[in-house]
Kinemage of the C-alpha trace (Angstrom):
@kinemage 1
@onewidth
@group {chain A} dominant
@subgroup {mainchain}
@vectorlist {calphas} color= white
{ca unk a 1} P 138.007 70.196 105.364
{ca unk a 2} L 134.814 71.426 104.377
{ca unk a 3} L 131.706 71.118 106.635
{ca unk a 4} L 128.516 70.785 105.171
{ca unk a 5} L 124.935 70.856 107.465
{ca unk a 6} L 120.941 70.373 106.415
{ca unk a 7} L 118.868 73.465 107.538
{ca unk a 8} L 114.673 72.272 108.046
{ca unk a 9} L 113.037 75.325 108.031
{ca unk a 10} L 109.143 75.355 109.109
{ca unk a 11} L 107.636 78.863 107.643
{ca unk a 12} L 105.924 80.649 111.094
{ca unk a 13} L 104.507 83.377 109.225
{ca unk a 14} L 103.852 84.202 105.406
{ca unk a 15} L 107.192 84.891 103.477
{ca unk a 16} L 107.819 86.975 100.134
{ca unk a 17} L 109.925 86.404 98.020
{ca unk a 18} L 109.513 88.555 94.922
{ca unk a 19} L 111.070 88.956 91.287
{ca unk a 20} L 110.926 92.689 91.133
{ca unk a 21} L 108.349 92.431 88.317
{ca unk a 22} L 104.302 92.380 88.628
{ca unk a 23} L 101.753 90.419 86.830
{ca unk a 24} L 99.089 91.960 85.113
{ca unk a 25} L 95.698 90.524 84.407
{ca unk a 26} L 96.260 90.315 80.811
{ca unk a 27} L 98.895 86.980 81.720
{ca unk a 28} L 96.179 86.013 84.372
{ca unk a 29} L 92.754 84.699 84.989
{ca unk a 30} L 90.824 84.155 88.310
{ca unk a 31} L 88.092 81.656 88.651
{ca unk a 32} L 86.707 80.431 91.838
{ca unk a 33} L 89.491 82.000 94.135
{ca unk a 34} L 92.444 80.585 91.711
{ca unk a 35} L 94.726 82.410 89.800
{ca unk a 36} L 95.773 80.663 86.288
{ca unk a 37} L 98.962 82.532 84.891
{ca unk a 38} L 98.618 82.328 81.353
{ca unk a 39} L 101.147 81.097 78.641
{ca unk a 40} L 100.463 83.170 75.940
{ca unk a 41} L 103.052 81.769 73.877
{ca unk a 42} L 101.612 78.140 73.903
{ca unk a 43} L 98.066 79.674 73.632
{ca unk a 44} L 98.904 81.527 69.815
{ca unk a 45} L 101.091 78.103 68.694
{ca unk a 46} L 97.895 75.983 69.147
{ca unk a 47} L 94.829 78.125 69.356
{ca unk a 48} L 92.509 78.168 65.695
{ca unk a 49} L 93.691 80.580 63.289
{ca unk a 50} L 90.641 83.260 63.770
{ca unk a 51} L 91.432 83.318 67.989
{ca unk a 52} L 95.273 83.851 66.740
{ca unk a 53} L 94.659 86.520 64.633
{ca unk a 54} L 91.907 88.205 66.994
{ca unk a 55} L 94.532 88.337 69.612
{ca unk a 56} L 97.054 89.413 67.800
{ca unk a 57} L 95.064 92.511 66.141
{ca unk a 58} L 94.362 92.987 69.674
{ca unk a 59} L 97.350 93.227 70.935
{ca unk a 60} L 98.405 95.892 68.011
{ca unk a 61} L 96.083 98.195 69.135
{ca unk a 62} L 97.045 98.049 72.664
{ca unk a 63} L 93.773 97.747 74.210
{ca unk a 64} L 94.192 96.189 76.858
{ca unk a 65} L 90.594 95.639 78.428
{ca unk a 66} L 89.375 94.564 75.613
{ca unk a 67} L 92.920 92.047 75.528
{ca unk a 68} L 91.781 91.249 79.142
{ca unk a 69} L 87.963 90.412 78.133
{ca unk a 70} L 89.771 88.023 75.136
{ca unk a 71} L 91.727 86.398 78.189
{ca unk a 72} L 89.059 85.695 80.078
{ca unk a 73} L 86.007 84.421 77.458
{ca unk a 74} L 88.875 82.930 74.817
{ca unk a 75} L 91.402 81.052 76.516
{ca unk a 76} L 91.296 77.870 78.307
{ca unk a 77} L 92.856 78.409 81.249
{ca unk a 78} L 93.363 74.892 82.673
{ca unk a 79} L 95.266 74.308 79.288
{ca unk a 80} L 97.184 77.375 78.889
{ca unk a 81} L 98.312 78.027 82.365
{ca unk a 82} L 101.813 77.473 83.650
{ca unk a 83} L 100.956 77.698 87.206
{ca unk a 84} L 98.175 78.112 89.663
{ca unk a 85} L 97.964 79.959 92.708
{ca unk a 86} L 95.451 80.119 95.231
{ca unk a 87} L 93.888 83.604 95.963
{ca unk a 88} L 91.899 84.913 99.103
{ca unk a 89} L 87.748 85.486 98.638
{ca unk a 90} L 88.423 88.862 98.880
{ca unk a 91} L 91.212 89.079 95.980
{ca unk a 92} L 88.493 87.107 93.651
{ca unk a 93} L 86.067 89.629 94.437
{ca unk a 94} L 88.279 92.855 93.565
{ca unk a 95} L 89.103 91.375 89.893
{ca unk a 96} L 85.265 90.541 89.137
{ca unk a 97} L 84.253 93.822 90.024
{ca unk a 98} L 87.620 95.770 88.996
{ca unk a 99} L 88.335 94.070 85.788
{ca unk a 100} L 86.965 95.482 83.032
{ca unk a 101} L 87.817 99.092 84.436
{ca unk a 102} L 90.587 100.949 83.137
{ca unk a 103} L 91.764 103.008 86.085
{ca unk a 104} L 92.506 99.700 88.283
{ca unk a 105} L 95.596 97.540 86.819
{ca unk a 106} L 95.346 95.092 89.637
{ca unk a 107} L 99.199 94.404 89.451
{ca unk a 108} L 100.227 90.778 91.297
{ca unk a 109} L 103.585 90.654 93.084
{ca unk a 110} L 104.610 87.137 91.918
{ca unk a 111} L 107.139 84.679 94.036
{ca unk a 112} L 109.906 83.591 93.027
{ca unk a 113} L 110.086 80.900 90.781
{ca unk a 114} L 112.049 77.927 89.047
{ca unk a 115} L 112.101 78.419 85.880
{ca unk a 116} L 112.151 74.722 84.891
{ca unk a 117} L 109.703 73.742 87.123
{ca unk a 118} L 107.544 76.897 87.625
{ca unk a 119} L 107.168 76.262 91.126
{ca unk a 120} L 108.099 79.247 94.525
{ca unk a 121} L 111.582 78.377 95.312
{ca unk a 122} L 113.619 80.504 97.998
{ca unk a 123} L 116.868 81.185 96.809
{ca unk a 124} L 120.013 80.443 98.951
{ca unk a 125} L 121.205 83.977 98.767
{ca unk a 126} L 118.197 85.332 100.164
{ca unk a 127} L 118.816 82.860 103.313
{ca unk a 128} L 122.269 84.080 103.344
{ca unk a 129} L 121.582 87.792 103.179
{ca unk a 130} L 119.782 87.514 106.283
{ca unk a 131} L 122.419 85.183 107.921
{ca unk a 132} L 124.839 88.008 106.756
{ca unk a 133} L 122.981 90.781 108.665
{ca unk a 134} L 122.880 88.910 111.971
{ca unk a 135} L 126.577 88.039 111.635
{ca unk a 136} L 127.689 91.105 110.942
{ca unk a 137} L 125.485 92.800 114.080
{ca unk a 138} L 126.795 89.938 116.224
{ca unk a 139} L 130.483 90.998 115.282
{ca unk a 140} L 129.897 94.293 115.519
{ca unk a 141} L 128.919 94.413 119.453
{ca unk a 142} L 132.243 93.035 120.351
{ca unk a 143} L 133.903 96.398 118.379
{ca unk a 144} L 133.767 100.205 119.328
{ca unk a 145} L 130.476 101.109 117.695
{ca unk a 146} L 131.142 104.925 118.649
{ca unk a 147} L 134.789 105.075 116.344
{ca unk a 148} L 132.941 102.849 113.810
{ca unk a 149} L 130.029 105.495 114.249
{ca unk a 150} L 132.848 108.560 112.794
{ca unk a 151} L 134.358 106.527 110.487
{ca unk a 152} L 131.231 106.701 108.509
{ca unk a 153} L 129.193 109.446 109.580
{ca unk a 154} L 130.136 111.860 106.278
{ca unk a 155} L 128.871 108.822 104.011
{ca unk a 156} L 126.230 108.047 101.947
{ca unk a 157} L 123.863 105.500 102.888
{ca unk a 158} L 125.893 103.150 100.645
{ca unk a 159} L 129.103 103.786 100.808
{ca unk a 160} L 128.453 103.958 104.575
{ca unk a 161} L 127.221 100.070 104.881
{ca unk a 162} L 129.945 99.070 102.528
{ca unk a 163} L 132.807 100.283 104.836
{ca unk a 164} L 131.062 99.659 107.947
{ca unk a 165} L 131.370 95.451 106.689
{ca unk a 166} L 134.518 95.712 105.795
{ca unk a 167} L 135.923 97.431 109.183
{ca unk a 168} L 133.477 94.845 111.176
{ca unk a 169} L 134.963 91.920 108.902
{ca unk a 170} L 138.606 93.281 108.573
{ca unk a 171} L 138.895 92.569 104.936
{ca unk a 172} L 140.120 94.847 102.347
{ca unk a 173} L 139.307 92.822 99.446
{ca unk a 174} L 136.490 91.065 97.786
{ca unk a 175} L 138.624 87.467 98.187
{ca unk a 176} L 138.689 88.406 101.917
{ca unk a 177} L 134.995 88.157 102.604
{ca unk a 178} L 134.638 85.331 105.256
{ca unk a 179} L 130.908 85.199 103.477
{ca unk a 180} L 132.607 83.763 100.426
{ca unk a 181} L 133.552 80.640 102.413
{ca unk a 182} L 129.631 80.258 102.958
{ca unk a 183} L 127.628 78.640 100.489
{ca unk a 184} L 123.850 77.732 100.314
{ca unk a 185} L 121.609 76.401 98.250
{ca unk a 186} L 117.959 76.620 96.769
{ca unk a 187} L 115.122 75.355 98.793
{ca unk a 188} L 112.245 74.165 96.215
{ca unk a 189} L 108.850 74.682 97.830
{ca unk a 190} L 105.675 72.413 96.693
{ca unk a 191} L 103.259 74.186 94.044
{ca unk a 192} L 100.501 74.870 96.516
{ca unk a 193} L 102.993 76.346 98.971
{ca unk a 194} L 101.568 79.796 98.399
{ca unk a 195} L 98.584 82.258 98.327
{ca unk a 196} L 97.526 85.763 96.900
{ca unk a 197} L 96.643 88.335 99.636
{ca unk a 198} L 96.823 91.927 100.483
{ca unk a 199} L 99.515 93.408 102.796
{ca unk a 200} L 98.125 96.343 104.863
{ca unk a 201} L 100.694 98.850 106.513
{ca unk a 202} L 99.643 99.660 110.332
{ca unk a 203} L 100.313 103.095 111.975
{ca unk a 204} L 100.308 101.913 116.071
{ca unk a 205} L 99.943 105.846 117.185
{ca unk a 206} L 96.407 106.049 115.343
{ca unk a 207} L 95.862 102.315 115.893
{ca unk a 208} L 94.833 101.967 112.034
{ca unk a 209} L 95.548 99.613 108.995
{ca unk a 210} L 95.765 101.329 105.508
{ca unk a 211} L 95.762 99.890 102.457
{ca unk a 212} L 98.704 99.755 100.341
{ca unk a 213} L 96.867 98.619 96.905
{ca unk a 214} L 99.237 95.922 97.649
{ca unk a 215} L 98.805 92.195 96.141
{ca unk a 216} L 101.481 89.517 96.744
{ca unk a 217} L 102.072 85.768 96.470
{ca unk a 218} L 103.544 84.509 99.343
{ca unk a 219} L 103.630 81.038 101.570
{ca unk a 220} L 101.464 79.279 103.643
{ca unk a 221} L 102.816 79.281 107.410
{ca unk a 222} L 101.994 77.607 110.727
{ca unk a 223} L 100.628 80.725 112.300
{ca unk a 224} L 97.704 80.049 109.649
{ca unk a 225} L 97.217 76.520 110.443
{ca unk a 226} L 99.203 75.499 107.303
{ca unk a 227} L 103.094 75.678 107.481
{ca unk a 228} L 105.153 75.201 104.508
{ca unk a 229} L 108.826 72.989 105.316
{ca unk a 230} L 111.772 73.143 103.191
{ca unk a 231} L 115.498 72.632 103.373
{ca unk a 232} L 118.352 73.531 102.730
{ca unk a 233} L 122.078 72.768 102.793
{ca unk a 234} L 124.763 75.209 104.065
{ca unk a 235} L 128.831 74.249 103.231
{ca unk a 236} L 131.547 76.429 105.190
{ca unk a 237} L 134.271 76.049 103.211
{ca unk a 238} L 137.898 75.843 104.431
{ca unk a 239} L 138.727 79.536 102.774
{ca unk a 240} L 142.629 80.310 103.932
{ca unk a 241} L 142.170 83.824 102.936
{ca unk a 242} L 139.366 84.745 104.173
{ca unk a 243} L 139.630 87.561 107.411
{ca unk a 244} L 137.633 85.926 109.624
{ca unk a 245} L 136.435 81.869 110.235
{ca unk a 246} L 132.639 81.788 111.011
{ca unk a 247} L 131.103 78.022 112.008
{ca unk a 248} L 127.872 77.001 112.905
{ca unk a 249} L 127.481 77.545 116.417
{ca unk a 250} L 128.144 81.140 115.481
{ca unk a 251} L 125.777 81.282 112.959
{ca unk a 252} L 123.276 80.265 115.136
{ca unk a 253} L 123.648 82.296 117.704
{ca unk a 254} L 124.286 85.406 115.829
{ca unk a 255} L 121.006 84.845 114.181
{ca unk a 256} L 119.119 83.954 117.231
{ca unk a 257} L 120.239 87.003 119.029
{ca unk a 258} L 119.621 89.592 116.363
{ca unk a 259} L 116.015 88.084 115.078
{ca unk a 260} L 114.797 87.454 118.813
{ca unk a 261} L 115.818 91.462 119.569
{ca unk a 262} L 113.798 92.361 116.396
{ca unk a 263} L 110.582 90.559 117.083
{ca unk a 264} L 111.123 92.018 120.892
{ca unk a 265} L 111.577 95.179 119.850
{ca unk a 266} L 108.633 95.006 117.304
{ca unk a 267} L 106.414 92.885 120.257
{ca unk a 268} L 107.028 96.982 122.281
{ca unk a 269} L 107.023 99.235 119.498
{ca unk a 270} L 104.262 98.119 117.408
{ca unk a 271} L 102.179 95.029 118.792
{ca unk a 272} L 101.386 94.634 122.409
{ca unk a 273} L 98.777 97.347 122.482
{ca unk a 274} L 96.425 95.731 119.745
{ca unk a 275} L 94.881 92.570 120.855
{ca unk a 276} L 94.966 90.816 117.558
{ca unk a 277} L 98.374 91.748 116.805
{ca unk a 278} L 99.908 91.099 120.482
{ca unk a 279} L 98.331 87.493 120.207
{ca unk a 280} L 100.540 86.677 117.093
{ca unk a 281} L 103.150 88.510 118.502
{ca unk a 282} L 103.430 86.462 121.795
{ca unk a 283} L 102.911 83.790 119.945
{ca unk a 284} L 106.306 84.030 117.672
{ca unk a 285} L 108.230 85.206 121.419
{ca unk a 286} L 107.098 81.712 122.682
{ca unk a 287} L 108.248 79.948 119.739
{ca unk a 288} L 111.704 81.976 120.188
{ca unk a 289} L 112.177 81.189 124.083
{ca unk a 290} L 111.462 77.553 123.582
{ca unk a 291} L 113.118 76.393 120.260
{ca unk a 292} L 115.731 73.535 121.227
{ca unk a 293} L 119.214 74.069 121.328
{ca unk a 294} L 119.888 73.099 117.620
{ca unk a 295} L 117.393 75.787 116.340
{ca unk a 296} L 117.272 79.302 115.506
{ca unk a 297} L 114.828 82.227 114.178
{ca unk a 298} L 115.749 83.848 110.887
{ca unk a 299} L 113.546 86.708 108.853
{ca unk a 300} L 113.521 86.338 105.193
{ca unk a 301} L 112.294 88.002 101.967
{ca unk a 302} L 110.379 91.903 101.998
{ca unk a 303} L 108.167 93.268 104.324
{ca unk a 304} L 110.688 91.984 106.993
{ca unk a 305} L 111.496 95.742 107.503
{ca unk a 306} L 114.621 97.731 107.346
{ca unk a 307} L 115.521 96.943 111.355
{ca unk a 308} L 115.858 93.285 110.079
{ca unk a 309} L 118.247 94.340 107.001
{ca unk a 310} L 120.256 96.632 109.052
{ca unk a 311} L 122.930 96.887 112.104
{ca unk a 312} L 121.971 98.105 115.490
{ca unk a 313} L 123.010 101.574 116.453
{ca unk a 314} L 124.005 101.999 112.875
{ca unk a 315} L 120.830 102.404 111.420
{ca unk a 316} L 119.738 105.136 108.427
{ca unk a 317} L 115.966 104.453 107.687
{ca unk a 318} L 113.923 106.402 105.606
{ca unk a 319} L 110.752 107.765 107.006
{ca unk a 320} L 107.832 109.700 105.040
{ca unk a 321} L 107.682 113.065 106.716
{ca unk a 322} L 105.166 115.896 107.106
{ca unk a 323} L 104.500 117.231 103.529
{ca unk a 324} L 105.728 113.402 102.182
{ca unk a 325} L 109.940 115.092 103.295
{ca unk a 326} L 111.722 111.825 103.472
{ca unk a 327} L 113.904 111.584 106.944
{ca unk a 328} L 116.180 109.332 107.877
{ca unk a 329} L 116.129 107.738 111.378
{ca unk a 330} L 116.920 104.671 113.631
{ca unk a 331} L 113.585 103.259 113.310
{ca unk a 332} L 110.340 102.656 110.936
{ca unk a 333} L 107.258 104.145 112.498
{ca unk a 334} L 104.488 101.391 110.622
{ca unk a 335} L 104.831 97.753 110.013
{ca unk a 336} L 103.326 95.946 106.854
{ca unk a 337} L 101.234 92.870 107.579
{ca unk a 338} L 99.395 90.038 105.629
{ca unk a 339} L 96.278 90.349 106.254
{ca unk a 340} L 95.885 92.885 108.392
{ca unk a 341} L 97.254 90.764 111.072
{ca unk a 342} L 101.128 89.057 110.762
{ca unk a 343} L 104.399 90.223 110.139
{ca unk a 344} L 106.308 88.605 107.545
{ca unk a 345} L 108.915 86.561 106.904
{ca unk a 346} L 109.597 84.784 109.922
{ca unk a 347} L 111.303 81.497 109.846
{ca unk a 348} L 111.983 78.644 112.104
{ca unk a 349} L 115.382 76.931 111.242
{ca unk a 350} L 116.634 73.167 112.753
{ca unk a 351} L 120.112 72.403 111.530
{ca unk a 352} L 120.431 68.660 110.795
């Protein structure tokens, strides 16, 4: 018999969530901090013959500030926009000033979307890529991490976290995966769920944020005075074949002990010494310590850093060296943040 639970999830810090792609300014316009993303398509069905052509003899010649002048003086925007996203004073200020320079392609790293809808959705894989990763650390502390260690230590990075699932799982074939008896589904989020800011990378040994010419969508979350809620509904199946039966009360657990290490470890590593930083950071350790005993933490979506996607003691990060020589090592040496100031991705969860 199948079992089939409601996660509530309250958003403690900004998530992303991100489509591989970026938009450039030629499918957007900004206008008193909002972005429009443009539907071109719609725009040359019904625009007047003369705009139609303009653009399109535009677009043959590839020039693409004059394309994004067109954009912004041509087009109505609150008629030819699919969506609208909010954008921070300071990201409305870059495109007036950058926009009409060639050098600066002010790329936007869009959420994910529904494609019927064309509102941020988080996808259920996402959700369970993360439960994966706690599940498969919580498993692997009951096994001999130094044999599993020599199994894989003539590997490639790959190859190496592929085995080292299927020795901590004890399945030998795809149909084995317990994960395959775990299914979960899309969580919609509302169409003002999310903003535009920078993410800034911050080096705790010289105490400094650099920019990463970084510009990404992501959510609203209670640590800025405006969480975003949204569910979800998780089925374990009754797989016979499957190597190994998970349930809920594992699930939590494994995913409250691996996310409450990582914000722990981060709280030493990277936070406690800058006031700003150690506030939020306290702040999510609070939330951890007191959640009630039908809650957990989970981290989702990037800039949740490679100690959140991997196993520990098993780690292989790569690290930008002296001369930009790529090493690999158990641990990241910066952290990215929104706005200068929280770590992403963090995720209250109350199963229902």
């Amino acid at each position: 018999m199948f079992l089939k639970k409601r996660l509530c999830c309250t958003t403690l810090t900004p998530i992303h969530i991100g489509t591989g792609e970026a938009i450039e300014p030629f499918n957007y316009h900004i206008k008193n901090n909002i972005l429009y993303f443009l539907n071109i398509s719609k725009f040359l069905s019904e625009a007047e013959k003369r705009l139609r052509t303009e653009l399109l003899e535009i677009i043959e010649t590839n020039d693409i500030l004059r394309l994004r002048k067109f954009i912004r003086t041509r087009v109505d925007v609150d008629k030819y926009s699919l969506f609208q996203i909010k954008v921070m004073p300071e990201i409305a200020e870059e495109y007036g000033v950058k926009k009409d320079d060639m050098k600066n392609q002010l790329l936007i790293n869009p959420f994910m979307r529904n494609p019927l809808k064309n509102n941020p959705y988080i996808p259920g894989s996402a959700f369970k890529g993360a439960i994966r990763t706690a599940v498969l650390n919580y498993f692997l502390k009951k096994q001999n991490l130094g044999q599993i260690r020599a199994q894989i230590q003539k590997e490639r990075p790959m190859r190496a976290a592929q085995k080292v699932e299927k020795l901590i799982l004890k399945h030998r074939a795809p149909d084995d995966d317990p994960f395959r008896a775990i299914k979960i589904s899309d969580a919609d989020l509302p169409k003002d769920a999310t903003f535009v800011a920078e993410v800034f990378n911050y080096n705790p040994k010289r105490n400094r944020f650099n920019s990463m010419d970084i510009r990404v969508e992501m959510t609203e979350a209670e640590f800025l005075n405006q969480e975003i809620e949204f569910e979800l509904d998780i089925t374990l199946l009754p797989e016979a074949k499957v190597s190994l039966s998970l349930n809920m009360d594992a699930i939590k657990q494994a995913c409250q002990q691996f996310y409450k290490n990582i914000a722990l470890y981060e709280h030493e590593k990277f936070y406690k010494h800058q006031p700003d930083l150690r506030e939020i950071s306290i702040r999510l350790l609070n939330v951890i310590e007191t959640l009630p005993e039908n809650s957990f933490i989970i981290r989702l979506g990037r800039f949740s850093h490679a100690e959140s996607m991997t196993l520990e003691g098993l780690r292989r990060i790569s690290v930008m060296g002296k001369g930009r020589k790529v090493y690999l090592q158990e641990e990241g040496t910066t952290r990215n943040l929104a706005l200068k100031k929280y770590p992403m991705g963090w995720v209250k969860v109350e199963i229902k």
